[in-house]
BANU-516040 format. One record per residue (C-alpha): z, y, x; residue number from 1. Coordinates in steps of 0.2 Angstrom, whole numbers, plus 5000, padded with zeros to 4 digits. Example, Ala and Ser with C-alpha at 12.3 -4.5 7.8 and 13.67 -1.06 7.14 Angstrom:
+------+------+------+-----+
!    Z !    Y !    X ! num !
+------+------+------+-----+
! 5039 ! 4978 ! 5062 !   1 !
! 5036 ! 4995 ! 5068 !   2 !
+------+------+------+-----+
***
This chain:
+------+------+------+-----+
!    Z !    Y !    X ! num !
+------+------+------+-----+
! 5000 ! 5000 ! 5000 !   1 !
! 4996 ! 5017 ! 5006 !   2 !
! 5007 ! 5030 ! 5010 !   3 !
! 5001 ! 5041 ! 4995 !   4 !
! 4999 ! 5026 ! 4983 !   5 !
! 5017 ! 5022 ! 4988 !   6 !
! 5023 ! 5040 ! 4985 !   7 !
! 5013 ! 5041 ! 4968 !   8 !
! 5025 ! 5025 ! 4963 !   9 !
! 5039 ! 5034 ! 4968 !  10 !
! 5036 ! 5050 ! 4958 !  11 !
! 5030 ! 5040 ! 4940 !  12 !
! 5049 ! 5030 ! 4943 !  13 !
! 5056 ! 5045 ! 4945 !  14 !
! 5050 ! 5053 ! 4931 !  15 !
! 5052 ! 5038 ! 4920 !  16 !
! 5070 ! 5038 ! 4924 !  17 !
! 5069 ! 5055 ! 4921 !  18 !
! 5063 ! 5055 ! 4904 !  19 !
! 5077 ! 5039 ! 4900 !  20 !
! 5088 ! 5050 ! 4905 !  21 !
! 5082 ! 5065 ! 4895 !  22 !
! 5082 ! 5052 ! 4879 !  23 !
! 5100 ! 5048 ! 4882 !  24 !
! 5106 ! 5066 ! 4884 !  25 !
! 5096 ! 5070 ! 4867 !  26 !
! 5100 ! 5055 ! 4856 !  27 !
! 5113 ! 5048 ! 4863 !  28 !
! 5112 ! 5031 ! 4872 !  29 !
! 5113 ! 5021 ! 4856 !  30 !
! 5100 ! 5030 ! 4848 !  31 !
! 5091 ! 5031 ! 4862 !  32 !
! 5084 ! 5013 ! 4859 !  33 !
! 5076 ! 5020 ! 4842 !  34 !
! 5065 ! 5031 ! 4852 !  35 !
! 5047 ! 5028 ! 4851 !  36 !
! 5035 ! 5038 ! 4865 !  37 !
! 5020 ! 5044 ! 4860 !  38 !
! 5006 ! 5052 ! 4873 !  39 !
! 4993 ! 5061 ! 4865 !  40 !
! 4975 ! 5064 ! 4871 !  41 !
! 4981 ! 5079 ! 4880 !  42 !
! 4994 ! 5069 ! 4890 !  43 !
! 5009 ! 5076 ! 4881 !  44 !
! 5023 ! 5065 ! 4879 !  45 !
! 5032 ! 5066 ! 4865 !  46 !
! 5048 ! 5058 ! 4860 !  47 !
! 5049 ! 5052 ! 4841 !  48 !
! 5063 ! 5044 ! 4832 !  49 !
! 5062 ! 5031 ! 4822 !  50 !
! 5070 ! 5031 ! 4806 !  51 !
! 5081 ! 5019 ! 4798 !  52 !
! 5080 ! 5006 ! 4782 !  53 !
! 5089 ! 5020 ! 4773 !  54 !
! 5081 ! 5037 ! 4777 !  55 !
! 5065 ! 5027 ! 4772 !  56 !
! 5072 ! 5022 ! 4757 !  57 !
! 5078 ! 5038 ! 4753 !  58 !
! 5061 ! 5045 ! 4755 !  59 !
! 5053 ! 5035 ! 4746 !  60 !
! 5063 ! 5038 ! 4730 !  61 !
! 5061 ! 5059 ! 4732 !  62 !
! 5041 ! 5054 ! 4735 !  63 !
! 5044 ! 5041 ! 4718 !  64 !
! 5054 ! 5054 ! 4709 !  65 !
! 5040 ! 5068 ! 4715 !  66 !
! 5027 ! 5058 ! 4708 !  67 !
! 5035 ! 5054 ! 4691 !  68 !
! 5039 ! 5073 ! 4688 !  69 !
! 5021 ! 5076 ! 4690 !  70 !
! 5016 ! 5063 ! 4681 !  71 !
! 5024 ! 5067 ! 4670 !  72 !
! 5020 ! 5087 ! 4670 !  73 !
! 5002 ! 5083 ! 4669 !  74 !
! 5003 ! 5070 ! 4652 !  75 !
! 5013 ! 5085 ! 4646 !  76 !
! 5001 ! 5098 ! 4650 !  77 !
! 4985 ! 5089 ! 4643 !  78 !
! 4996 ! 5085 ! 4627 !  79 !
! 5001 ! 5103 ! 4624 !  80 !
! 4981 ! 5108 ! 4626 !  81 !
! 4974 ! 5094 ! 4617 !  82 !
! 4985 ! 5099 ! 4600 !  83 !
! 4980 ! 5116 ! 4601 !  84 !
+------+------+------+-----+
***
């Protein structure tokens, strides 16, 4: 391995251990493990946090409840202009 090739490995451990360690400070090291990275095309990292069974099940019943309402906003509204 070359002297550059090894320093490169050097830097991108480093850096990886830097990030870890940024995640850690963040979330805490037991929320840590429910990080997901995510590099986009630019190369930007970013750090996303997964949710749990019961955020997601919470957010489904606003989106459910959402959809009901206006559901049911929209049978209303053709009722009222179909009796006129």
């Amino acid at each position: 391995m070359t002297e550059i090739a090894a320093r490169t490995e050097a830097e991108r451990t480093q850096a990886a251990k830097a990030r870890q360690y940024a995640i850690d400070t963040a979330y805490g090291p037991v929320m840590a493990k429910h990080i997901h990275q995510v590099t986009t095309p630019e190369g930007a990292l970013l750090n996303l946090r997964v949710a749990s069974a019961s955020e997601r099940a919470c957010a489904f019943l606003v989106d459910f409840a959402l959809m009901i309402a206006l559901m049911l906003a929209t049978v209303l509204g053709i009722s009222v202009m179909a009796s006129s």
